[in-house]
C-alpha positions in Angstrom: -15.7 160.4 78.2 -17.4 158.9 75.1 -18.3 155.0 76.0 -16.2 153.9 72.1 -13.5 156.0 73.3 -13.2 154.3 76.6 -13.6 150.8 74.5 -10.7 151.7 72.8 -8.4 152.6 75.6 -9.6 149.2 77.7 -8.6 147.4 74.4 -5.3 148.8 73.9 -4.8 148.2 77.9 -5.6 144.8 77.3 -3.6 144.0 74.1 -1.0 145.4 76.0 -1.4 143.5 78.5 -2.2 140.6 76.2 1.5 140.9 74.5 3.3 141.7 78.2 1.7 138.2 79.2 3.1 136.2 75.8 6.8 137.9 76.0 6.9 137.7 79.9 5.9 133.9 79.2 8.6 133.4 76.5 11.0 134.4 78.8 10.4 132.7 81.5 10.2 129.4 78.8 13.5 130.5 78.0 14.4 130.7 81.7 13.2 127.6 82.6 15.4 125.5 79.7 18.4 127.1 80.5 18.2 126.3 84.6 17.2 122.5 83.0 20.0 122.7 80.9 22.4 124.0 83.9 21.3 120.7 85.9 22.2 118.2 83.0 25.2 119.9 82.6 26.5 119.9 86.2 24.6 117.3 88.0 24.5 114.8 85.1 27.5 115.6 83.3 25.4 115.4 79.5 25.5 118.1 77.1 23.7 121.0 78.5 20.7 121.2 75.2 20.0 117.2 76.1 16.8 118.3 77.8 15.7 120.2 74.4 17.0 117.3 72.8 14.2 114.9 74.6 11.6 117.6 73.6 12.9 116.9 70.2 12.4 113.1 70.5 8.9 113.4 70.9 8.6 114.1 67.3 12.1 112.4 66.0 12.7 109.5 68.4 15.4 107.8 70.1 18.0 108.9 67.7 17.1 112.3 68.8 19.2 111.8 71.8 22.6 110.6 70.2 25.5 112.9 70.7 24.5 116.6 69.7 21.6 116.5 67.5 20.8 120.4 65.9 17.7 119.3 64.5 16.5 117.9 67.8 17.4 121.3 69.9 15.5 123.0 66.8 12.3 120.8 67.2 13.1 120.8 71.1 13.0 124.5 71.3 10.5 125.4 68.9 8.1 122.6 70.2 8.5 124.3 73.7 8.4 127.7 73.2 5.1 127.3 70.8 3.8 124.7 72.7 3.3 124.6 76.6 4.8 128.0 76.8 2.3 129.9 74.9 -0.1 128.1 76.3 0.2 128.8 79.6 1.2 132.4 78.6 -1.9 132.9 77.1 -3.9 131.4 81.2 -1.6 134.0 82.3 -3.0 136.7 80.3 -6.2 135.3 80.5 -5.3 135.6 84.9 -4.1 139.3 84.2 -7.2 140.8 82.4 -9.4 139.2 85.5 -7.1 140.1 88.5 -4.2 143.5 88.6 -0.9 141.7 88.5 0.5 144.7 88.1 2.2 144.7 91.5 5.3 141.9 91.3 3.8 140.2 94.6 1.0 139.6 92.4 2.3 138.6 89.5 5.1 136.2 91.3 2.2 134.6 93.2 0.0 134.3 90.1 3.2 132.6 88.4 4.1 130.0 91.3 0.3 128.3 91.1 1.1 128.7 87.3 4.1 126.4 87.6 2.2 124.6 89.7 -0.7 123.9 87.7 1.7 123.4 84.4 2.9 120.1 86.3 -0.3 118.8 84.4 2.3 118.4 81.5 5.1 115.7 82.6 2.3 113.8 84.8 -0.7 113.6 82.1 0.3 115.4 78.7 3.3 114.6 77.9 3.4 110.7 78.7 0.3 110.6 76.7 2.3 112.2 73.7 5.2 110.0 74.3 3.0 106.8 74.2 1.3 108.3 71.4 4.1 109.2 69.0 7.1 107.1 70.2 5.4 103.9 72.0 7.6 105.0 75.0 7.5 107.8 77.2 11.4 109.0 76.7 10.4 112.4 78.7 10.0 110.9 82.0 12.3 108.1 81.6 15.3 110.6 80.8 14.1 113.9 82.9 13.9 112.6 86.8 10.4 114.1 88.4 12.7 116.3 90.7 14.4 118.4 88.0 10.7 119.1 86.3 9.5 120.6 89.3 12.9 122.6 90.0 11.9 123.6 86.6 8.4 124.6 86.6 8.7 126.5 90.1 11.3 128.1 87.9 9.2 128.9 84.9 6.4 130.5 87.1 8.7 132.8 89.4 9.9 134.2 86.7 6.5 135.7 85.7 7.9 138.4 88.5 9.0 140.1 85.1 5.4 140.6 84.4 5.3 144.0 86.0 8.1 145.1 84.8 7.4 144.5 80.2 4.0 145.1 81.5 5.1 149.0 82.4 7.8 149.0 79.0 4.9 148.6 76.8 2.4 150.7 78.6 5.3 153.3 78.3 5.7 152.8 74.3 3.3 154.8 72.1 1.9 156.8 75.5 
């Protein structure tokens, strides 16, 4: 086989591979906030988006987390799902094209040190965003340390998906 030809078919591997990475990552975002919201709701007896609503307050403040705030779950989720979840979307893709995480073994294991590794965020990042924007780190004052580790473990099992949109998109335009 011609070497540009095989260029060409590693590259649309890869983008492929690329995009299975960023969706399986957006999903398991999307996972993640909704087993945080299942724990306010039931454990804490608040309104189940209050944990979007804190996400929210990094950028609108205390009033953020009065009653039910749309604008904060809007901010919230958008500032999550663009933020740390594509970023560490994209280290998994970055994982994927090194190491076949093809296999969901692989993929599951690769996405557990993954939520592992994200814990960076309520121990380093996000207090220094907090301080930064609000004088106060309302994250870690209203989201016990507990419930963001329930919730990252979360976020990276559920990169066991990989495999699976990895195969859907492999399948479209064969």
């Amino acid at each position: 086989m011609h070497t540009g030809t095989m260029t060409r078919i590693e590259s649309h591997t890869e983008k492929k591979a690329f995009i299975s990475s960023i969706v399986t990552g957006q999903i398991a975002g999307l996972v993640m906030a909704v087993a945080m919201m299942a724990v306010f709701a039931l454990v804490y007896g608040k309104n189940p988006l209050f944990p979007v609503q804190v996400i929210g307050s990094s950028l609108l403040g205390e009033s953020a987390l009065q009653g039910f705030n749309f604008k904060a779950v809007l901010v919230g989720l958008v500032l999550h799902q663009l933020g740390p979840t594509l970023l560490w979307s994209i280290v998994f893709a970055v994982v994927a094209s090194k190491v076949d995480l093809s296999i969901p073994k692989s993929a599951l294991f690769a996405g557990l040190i993954l939520g592992i590794v994200a814990m960076v965020g309520p121990y380093v990042v996000i207090p220094s965003v907090f301080h930064t924007l609000q004088g106060v780190d309302i994250w870690n004052r209203e989201v016990p340390i507990l419930w963001d580790w329930v919730a990252h473990l979360i976020f990276g099992l559920s990169f066991v998906l990989y495999p699976t949109i990895l195969r859907k998109f492999k399948e479209q335009n064969s």
